[in-house]
N, C-alpha and C positions, 0 to 999 in steps of 0.2 A: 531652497524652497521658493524665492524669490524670482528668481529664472524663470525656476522651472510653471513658475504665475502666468510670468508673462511668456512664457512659449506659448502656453496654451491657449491665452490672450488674443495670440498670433496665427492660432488654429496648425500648429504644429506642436512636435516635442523633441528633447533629445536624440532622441534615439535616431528619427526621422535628419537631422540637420547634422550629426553623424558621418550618417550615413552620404549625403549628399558632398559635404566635405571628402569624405574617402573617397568616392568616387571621382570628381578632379583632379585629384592629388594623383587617384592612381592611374589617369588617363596622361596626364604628365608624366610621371614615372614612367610610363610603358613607352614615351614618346625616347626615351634617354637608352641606348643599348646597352650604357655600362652597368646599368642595375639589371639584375639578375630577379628571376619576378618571384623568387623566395624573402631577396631581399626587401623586394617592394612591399610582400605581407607584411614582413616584420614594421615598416617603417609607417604603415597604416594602423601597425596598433593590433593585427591578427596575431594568434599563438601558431599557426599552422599555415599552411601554404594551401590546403584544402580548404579551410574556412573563405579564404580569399579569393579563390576560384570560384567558391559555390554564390558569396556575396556579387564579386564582380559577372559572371553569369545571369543572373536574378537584375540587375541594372540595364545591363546591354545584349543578354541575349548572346553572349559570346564567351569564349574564353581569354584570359588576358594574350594566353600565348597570340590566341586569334586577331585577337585587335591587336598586338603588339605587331604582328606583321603587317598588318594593313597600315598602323603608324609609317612605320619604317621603310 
């Protein structure tokens, strides 16, 4: 409860700071070929490889496959 005070303190919340962490991670992830981007779901914390596509979508406007090749 105490965080979640001061997130809001902060004029954010969980959910929001989540989210922006996953986003990093997954933009690193996509930078590396040997991860597989089922794998990259699972390692962000998604039960599905769908949920990960439709989050990372919703961020950048892209698919990970999509920025994945624009990384690489």
């Amino acid at each position: 409860r105490t965080t979640q005070r001061r997130l809001q303190r902060s004029g954010t919340n969980f959910r929001t700071e989540l989210n922006l962490v996953r986003h990093e991670l997954a933009s690193s992830y996509l930078r590396d070929p040997r991860l597989q981007i089922v794998d990259i779901a699972l390692l962000l914390g998604y039960s599905e490889h769908s949920a990960f596509t439709r989050a990372f979508r919703e961020w950048t406007g892209k698919t990970p496959k999509q920025a994945r090749s624009e990384f690489i």
